[in-house]
N, CA and C atoms as an extended XYZ file, in Angstrom:
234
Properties=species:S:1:pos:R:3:atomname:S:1:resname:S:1:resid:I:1 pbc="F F F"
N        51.562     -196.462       53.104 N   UNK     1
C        52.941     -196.300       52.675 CA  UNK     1
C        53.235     -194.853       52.294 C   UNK     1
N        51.974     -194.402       51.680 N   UNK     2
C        52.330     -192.962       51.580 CA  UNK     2
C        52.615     -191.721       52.405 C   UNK     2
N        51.823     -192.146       53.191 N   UNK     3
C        51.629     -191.279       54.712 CA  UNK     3
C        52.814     -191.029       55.342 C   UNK     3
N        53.586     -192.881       54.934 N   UNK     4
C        55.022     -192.639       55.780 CA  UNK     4
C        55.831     -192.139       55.361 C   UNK     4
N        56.068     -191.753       54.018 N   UNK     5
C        56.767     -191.024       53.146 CA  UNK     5
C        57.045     -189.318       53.572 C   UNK     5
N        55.384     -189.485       53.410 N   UNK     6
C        54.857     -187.676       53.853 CA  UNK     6
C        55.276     -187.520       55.412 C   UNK     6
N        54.923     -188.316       55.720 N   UNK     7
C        55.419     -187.951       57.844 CA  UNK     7
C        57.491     -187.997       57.457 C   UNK     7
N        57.874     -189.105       57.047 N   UNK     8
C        59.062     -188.541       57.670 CA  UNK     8
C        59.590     -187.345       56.378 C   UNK     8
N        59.389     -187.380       55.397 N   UNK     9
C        59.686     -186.092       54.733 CA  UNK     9
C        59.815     -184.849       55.454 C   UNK     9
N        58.681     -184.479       56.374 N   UNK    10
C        57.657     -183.410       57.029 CA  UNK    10
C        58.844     -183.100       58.271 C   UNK    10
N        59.394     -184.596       58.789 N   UNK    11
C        59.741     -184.504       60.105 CA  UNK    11
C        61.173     -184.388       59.537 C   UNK    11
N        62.074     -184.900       58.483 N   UNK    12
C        63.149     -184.125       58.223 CA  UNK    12
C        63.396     -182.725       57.272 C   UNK    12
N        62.601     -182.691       57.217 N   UNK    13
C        62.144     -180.480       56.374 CA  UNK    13
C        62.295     -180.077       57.678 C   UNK    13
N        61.598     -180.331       58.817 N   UNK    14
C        61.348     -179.251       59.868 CA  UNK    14
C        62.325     -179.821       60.845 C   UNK    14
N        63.591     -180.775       61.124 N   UNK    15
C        64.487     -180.828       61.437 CA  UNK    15
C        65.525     -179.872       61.009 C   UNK    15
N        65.408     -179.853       59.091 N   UNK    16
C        67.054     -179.170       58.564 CA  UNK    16
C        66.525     -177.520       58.920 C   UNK    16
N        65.342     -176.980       58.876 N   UNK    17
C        64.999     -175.960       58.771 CA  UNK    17
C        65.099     -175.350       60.285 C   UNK    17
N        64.734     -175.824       61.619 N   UNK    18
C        64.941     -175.978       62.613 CA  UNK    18
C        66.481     -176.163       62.933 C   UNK    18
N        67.293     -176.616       62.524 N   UNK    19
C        68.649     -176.623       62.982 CA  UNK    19
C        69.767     -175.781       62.511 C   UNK    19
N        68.988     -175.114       60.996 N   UNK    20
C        69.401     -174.171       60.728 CA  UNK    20
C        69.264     -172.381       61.259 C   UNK    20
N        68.051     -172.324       61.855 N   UNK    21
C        67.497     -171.431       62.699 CA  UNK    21
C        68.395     -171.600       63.761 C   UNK    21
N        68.454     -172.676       64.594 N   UNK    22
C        69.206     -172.571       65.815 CA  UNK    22
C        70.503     -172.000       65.528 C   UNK    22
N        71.292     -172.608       64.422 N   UNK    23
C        72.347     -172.520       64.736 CA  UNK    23
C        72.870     -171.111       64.098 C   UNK    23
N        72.166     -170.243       63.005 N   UNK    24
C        72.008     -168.798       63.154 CA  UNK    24
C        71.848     -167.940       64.083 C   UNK    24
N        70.873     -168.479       64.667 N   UNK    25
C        70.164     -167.807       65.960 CA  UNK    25
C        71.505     -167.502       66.692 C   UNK    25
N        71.937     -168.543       67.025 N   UNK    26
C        73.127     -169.016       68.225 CA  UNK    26
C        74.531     -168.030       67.698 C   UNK    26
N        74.956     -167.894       66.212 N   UNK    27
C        75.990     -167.342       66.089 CA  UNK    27
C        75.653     -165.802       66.035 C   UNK    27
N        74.125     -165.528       66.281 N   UNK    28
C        73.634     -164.211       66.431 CA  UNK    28
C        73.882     -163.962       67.916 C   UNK    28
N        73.888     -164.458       68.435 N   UNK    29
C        74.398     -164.325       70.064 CA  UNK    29
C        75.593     -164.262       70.182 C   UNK    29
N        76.434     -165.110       69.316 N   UNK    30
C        77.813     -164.947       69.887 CA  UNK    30
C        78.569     -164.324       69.324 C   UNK    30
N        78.197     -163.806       68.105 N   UNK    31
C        79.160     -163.281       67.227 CA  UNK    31
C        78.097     -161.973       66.650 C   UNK    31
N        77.566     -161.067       67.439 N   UNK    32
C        76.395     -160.559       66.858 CA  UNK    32
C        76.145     -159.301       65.935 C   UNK    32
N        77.940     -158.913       66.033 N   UNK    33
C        77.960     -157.834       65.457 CA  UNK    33
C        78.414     -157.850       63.460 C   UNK    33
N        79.264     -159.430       63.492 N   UNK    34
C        78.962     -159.802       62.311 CA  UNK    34
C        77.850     -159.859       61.541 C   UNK    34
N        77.039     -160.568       62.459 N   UNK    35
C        75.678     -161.290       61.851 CA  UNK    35
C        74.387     -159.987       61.402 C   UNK    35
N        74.773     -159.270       62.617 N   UNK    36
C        73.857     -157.838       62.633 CA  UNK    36
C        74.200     -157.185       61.415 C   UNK    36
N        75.547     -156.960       60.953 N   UNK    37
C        76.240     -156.327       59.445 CA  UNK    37
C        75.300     -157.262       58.273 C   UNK    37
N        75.435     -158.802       58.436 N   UNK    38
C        74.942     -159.383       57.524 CA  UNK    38
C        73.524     -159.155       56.952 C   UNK    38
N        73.111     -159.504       58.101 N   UNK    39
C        71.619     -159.684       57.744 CA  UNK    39
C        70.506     -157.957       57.698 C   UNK    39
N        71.970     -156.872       57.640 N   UNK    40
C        71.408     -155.815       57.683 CA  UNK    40
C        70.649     -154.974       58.347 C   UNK    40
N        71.022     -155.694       59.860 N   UNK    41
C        70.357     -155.061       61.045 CA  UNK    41
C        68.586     -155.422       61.584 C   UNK    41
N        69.125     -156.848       60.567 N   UNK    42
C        67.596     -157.544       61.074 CA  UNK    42
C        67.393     -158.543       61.890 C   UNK    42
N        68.771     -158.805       61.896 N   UNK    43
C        68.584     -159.967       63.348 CA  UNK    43
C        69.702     -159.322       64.520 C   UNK    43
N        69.273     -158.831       65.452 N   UNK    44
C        69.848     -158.157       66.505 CA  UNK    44
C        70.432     -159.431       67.832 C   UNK    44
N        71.011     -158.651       68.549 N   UNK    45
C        71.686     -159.809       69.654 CA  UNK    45
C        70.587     -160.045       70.504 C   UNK    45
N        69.360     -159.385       70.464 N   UNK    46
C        68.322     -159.254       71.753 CA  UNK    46
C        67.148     -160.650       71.046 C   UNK    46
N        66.944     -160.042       69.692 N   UNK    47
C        65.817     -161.137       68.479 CA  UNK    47
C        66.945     -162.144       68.528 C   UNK    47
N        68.042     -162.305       67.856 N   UNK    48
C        68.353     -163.754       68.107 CA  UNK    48
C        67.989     -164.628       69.590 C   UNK    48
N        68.345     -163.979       70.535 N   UNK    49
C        68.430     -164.623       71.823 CA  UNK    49
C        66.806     -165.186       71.930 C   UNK    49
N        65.821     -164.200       71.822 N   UNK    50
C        64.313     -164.605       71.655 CA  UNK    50
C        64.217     -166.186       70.857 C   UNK    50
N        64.861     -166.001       69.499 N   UNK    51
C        64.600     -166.802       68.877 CA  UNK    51
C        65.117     -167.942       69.292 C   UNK    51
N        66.689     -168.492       69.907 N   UNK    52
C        67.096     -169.218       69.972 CA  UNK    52
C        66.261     -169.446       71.457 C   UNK    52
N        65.877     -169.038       72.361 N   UNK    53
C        64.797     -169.503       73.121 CA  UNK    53
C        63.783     -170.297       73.133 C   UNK    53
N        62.715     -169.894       71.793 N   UNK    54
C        62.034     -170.184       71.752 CA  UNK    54
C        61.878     -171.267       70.770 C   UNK    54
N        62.815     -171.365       70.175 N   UNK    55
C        63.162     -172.604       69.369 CA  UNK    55
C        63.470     -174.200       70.136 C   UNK    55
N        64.110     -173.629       71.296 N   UNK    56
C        64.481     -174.868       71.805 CA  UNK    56
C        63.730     -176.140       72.120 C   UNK    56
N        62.715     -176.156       72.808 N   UNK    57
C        61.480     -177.116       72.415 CA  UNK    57
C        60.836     -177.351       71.569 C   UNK    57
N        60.805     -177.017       70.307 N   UNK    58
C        60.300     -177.383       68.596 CA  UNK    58
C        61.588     -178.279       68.602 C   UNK    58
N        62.805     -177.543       68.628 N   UNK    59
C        63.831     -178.690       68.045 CA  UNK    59
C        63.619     -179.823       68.816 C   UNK    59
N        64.054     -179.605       69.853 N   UNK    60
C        64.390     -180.985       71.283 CA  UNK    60
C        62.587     -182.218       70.707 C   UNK    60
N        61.790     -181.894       70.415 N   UNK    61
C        60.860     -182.424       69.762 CA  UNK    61
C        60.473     -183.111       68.361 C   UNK    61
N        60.987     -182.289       67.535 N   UNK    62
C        61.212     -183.077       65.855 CA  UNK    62
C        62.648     -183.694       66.230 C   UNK    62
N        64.077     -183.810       66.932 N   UNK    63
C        65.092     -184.562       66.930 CA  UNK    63
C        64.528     -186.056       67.297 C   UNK    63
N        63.969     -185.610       68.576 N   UNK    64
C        63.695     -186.903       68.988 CA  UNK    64
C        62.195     -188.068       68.520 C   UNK    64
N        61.552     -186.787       67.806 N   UNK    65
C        60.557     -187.614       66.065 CA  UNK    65
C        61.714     -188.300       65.357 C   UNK    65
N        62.784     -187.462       64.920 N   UNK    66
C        63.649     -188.051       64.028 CA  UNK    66
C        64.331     -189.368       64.407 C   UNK    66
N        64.673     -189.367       65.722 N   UNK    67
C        65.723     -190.166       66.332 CA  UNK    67
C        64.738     -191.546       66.143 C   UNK    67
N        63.315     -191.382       66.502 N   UNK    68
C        62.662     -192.461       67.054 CA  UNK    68
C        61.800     -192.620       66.119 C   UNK    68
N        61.936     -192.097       64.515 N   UNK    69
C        61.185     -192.571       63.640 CA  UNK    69
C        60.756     -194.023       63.522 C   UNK    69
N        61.401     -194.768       62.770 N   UNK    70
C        61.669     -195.928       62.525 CA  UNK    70
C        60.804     -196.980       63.730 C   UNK    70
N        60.984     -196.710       64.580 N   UNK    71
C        59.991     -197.419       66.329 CA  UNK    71
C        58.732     -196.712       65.727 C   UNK    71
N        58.759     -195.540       65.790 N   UNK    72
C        56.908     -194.980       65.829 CA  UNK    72
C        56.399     -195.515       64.419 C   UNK    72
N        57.154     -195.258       63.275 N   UNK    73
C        56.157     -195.856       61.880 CA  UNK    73
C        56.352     -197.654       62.021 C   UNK    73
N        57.086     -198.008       63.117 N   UNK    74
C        56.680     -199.971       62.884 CA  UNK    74
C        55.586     -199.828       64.120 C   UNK    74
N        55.613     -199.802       65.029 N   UNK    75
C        54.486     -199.969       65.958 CA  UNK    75
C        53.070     -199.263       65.860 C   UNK    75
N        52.856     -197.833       65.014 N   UNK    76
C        51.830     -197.095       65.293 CA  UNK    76
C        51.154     -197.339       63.362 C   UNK    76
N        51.503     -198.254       62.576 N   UNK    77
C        50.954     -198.547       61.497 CA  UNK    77
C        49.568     -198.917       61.129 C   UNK    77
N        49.112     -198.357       59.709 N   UNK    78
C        47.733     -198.303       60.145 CA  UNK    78
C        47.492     -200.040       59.753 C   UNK    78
């Protein structure tokens, strides 16, 4: 019971944290000269684009942990 606690805890931390990245990332692309002012010239239009790249399969992966929790902790129980 605990485990399942700790797994989906784990798998919605690295959902909100993950969707928050993207969707920075993403307004670093589109809007980049704001974001570049903001963050003080540390997230550029070239590093966002990297990032929102390489993010995309971590997310597309914990969503669909998230989506299909509930199926994986009833069938895969110890």
């Amino acid at each position: 019971m605990k485990n399942d606690y700790t797994f989906r805890r784990t798998v919605h931390l690295a959902l909100i944290i993950l969707t928050v990245l993207v969707l920075i990332s993403g307004l670093g692309i589109a809007y980049y000269r704001p974001i570049e002012a903001l963050t003080l010239g540390l997230l550029s239009k070239t590093l966002s684009f990297q990032i929102h790249t390489y993010l995309f399969v971590p997310f597309v992966v914990v969503l669909i942990l998230h989506s299909a929790m509930n199926w994986i902790l009833r069938n895969f129980k110890d």
